[in-house]
C-alpha positions in Angstrom: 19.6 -0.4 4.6 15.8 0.0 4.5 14.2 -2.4 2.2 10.5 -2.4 1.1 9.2 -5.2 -1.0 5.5 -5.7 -2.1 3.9 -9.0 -3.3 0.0 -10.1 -3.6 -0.5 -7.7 -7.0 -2.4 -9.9 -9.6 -5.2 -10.3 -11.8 -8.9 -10.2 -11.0 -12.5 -9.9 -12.0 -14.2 -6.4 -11.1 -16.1 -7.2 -7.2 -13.0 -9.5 -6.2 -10.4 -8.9 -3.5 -6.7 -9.2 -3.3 -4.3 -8.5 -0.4 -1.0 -6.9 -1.3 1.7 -7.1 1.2 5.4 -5.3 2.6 8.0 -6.5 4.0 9.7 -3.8 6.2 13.6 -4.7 6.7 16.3 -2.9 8.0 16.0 0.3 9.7 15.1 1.1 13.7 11.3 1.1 12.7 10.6 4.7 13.8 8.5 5.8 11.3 6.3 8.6 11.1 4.3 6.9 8.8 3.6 3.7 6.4 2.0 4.5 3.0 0.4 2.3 -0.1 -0.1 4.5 -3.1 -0.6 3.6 -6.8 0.1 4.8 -9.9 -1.9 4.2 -12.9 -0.6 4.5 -16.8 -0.9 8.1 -17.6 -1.4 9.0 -14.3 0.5 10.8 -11.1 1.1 8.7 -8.2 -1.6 9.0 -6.1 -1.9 7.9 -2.0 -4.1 5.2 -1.1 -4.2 4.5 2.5 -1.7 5.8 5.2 -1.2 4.0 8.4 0.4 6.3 11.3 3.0 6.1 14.3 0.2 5.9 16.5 -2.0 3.8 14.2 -4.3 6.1 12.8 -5.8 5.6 9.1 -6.6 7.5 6.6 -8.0 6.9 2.5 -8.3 8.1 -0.4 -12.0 8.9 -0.7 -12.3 6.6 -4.2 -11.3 3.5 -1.6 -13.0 4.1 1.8 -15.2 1.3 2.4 -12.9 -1.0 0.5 -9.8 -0.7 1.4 -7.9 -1.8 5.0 -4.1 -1.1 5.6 -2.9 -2.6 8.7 0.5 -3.9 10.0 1.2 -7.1 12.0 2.5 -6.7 15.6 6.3 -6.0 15.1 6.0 -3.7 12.2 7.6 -6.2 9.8 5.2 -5.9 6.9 2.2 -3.7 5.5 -0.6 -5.2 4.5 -3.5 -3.7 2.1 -6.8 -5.7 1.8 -8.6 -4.6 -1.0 -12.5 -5.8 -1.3 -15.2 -4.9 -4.1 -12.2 -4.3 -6.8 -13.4 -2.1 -10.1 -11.8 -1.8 -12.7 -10.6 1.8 -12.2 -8.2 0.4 -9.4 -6.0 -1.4 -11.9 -2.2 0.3 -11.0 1.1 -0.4 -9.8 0.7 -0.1 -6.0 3.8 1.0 -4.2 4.6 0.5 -0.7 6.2 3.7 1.0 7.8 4.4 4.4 8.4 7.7 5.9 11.0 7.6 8.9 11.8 10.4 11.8 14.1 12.7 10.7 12.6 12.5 7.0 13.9 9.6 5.1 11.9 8.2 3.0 11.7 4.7 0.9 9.5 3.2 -2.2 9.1 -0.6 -2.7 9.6 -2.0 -6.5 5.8 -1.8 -6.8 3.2 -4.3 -7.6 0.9 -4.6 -10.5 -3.2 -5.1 -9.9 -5.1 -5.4 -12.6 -9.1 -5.4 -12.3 -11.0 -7.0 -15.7 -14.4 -6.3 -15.8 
């Protein structure tokens, strides 16, 4: 059973930084991709970063620049630094994992909240 669980979501002053994490367990690890998105109140989900098979990223424009996903070495956990916060970021971020064959999973979701 694939389980995704985020943790790092907080509260912090608009310019700050905070690093959410995943923890990837169970499954073979054969995913097409990883995924952070977010979802603000009011708002659809929206994707945030995306970090491929093969390692390629990709962002949402409102993030590039201040936003890094990466993984550590064995795909255990996702990672999303997030530098120069404003207060439009405030959301629950979700982790999300696409596998091969098209099963996909959502973490519980973590709040950030950005004062300014």
């Amino acid at each position: 059973q694939v389980q995704l669980v985020e943790s790092g979501g907080g509260l912090v002053q608009a310019g700050g930084s905070l690093r959410l994490s995943c923890a990837v367990s169970g499954g073979d690890k054969k995913f097409n991709f990883l995924a952070w998105y977010r979802q603000a109140p009011g708002n659809q989900r929206e994707l945030v970063a995306v970090l491929t098979a093969s390692d390629h990223t990709n962002y949402a424009d409102s993030v590039k620049g201040r936003f890094t996903i990466s993984r550590d070495n064995a795909w255990n956990t996702l990672y999303l630094q997030m530098n120069s916060l404003k207060p439009e970021d405030t959301a629950v971020y979700f982790c999300h994992a696409e596998y091969y064959g098209g099963n996909i999973y959502w973490g519980q979701g973590t709040q950030v909240t950005v004062s300014s």
